[in-house]
Every structure is written in structure tokens, then in C-alpha cells.
C-alpha positions as CSV (number, residue, x, y, z in Angstrom):
1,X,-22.9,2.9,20.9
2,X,-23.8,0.7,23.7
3,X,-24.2,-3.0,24.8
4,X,-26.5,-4.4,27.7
5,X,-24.3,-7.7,28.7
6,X,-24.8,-10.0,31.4
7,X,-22.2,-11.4,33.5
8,X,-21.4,-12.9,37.1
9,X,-25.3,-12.7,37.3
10,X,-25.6,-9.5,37.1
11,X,-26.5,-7.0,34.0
12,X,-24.2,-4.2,32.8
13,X,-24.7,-1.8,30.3
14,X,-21.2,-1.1,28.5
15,X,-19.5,1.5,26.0
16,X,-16.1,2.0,24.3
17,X,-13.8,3.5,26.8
18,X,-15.4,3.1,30.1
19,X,-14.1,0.9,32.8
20,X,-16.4,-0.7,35.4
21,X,-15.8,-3.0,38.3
22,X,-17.8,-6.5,37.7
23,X,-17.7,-9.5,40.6
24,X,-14.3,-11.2,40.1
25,X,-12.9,-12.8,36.7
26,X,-9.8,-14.7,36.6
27,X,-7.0,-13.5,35.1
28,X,-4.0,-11.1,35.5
29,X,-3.7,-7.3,34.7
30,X,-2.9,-6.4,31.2
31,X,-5.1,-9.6,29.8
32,X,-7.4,-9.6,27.3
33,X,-11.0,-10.3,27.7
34,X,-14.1,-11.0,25.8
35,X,-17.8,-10.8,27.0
36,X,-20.0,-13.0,24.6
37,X,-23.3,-12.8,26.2
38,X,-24.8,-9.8,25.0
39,X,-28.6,-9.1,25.6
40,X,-28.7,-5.9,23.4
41,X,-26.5,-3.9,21.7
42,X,-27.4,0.0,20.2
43,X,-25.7,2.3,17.8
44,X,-28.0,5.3,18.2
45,X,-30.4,4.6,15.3
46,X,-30.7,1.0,15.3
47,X,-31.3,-1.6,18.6
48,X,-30.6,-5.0,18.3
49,X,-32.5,-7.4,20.8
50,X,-31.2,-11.0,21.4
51,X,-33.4,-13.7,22.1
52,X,-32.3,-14.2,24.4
53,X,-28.4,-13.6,23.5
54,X,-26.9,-12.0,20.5
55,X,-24.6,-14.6,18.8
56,X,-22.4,-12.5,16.4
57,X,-21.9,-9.8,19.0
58,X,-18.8,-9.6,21.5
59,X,-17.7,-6.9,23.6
60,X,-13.3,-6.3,24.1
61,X,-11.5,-5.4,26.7
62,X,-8.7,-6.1,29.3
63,X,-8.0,-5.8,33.0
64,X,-7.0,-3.1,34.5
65,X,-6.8,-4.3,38.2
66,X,-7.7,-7.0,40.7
67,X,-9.0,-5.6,43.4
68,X,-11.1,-5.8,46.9
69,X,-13.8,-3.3,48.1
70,X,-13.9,-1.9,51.5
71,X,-14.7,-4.3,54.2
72,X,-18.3,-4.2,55.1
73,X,-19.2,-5.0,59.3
74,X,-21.8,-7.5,59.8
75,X,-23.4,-7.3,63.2
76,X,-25.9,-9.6,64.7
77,X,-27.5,-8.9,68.4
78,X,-30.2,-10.2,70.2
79,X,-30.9,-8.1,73.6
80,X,-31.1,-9.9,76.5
81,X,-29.5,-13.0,75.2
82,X,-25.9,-12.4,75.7
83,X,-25.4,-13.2,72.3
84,X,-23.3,-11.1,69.5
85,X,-21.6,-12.0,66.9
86,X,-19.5,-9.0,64.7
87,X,-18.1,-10.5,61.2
88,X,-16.3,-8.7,58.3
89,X,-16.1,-8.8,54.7
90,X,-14.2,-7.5,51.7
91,X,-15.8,-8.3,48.2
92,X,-13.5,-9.1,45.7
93,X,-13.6,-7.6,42.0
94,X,-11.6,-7.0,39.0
95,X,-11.8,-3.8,36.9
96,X,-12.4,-3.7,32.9
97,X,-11.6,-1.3,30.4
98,X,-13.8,-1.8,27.4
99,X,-12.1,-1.7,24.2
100,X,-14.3,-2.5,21.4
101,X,-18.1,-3.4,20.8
102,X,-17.8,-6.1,17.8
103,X,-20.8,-6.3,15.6
């Protein structure tokens, strides 16, 4: 069983058990947390397909940590010009173990 839900702008495709890293969610670690915007949800014989959301179907879980990525170097150059400029960047996120698919 599987769901295709959508959050922080982006699309993730989720099952029971499985913890993934989305952009970060408020909250602490240990909370509970509830992804209502499902696209599509499968069971292995039958696929339900929202229109474009699926109304009576949530997805369970709770935070397992709040994190940030590695930082990332941003470089810009122009030759001849004398001109650089070297920035940095750590993405937040927040890690989610799914509990339950609801249907």
C-alpha cells in the first residue's frame, strides 16, 4: 500500500514504515502529524485518483528529527572583473516516520 501526497510543494510517494526527509514542518520530535492532501493512494489491486485531492484519505505519522543538510558552497566569478562572491547554505528539514495510511 502506497500514497502519492503532496507537500512543501513538492510530491512524495509514501508507505507504512518508511521515514523520509520533506522541506521543514513545525513541530518538535515525538509529535504527531497528519498529511491530508493526498493525490492517489494504492492497495495493490485497486488505485484511487483524486480530483484533484482525495478527501477521506490521510496519511499518520510523527517526527523523528529536525534537522539541516550539508552546507552547499555557492560561487559566483566573473574573470577579469575582480569580482567574487563565495556564499553558503544549509537547507533545513524535518524527518517523518509514516505510521498509518487511513482510508
Amino acid at each position: 500500500m502506497y500514497a502519492i501526497v503532496t507537500t512543501g510543494g513538492k510530491q512524495y510517494k509514501m508507505r507504512e514504515g518508511e521515514t523520509l526527509r520533506f522541506e521543514k514542518i513545525k513541530g518538535d520530535v515525538g509529535s504527531p502529524i497528519e498529511f491530508d492532501k493526498v493525490l492517489m493512494v494504492s492497495d495493490g489491486k485497486n488505485v484511487s485518483i483524486g480530483q484533484p485531492i482525495l478527501t477521506s484519505v490521510a496519511v499518520n505519522g510523527h517526527i523523528v528529527e529536525q534537522g539541516k543538510t550539508k552546507k552547499v558552497i555557492v560561487f559566483k566569478y566573473k574573470k577579469r572583473k575582480r569580482y567574487r562572491r563565495k556564499i553558503g547554505h544549509r537547507q533545513q528539514y524535518t524527518a517523518v516516520k509514516i505510521d498509518k495510511i487511513k482510508i
